[in-house]
C-alpha positions in Angstrom: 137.1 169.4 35.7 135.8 171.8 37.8 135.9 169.9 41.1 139.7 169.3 40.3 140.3 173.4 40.1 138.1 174.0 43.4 140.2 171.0 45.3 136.6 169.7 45.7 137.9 165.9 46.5 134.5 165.0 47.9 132.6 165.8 44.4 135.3 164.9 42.3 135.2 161.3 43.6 131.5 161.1 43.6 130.9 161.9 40.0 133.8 159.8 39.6 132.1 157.0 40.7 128.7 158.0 39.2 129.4 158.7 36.0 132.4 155.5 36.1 134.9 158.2 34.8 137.9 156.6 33.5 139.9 159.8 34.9 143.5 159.3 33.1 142.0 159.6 29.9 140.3 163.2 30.5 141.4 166.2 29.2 140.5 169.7 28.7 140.3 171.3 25.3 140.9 174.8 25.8 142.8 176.6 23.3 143.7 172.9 21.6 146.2 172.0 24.2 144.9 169.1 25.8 145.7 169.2 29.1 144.7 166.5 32.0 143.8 166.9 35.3 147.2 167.6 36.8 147.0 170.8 34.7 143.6 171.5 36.2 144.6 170.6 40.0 147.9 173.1 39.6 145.3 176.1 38.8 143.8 175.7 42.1 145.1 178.7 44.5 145.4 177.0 47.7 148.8 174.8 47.5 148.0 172.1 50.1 144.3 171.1 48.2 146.6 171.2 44.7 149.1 169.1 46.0 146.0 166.6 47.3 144.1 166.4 44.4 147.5 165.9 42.5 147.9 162.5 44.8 144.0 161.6 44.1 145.0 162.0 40.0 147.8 160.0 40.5 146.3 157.1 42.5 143.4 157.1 39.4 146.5 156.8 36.8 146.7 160.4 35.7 150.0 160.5 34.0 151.8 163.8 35.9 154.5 163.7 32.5 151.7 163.9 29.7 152.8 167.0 27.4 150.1 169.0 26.2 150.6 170.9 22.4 153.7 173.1 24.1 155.5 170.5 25.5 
């Protein structure tokens, strides 16, 4: 999760592949909303690493229309 906020593509695919993350299916429970990745990628300050680790997600299956608790 945290490699997804920083834009860190590099570690984000590594512990991918250590840890054989199946990446569509993780979500963060904060507050009870759980949100995926794309939510996690949007938070990330610098518009050009956001919009590349929003490609990454999608290419792994991360479904961009998933609806966390408020819709």
């Amino acid at each position: 999760m945290e490699a997804v906020k920083t834009g860190d593509i590099e570690r984000f695919t590594a512990e991918q592949r250590k840890y054989n993350i199946e990446v569509r299916d993780v979500t963060s429970d904060i507050s009870s909303f759980k949100q995926n990745l794309i939510f996690a990628a949007i938070q990330n300050q610098n518009e050009d690493h956001a919009i590349h680790m929003i490609k990454i997600l999608m290419e792994f299956g991360v479904d961009v229309l998933q609806k966390d608790n408020l819709k």
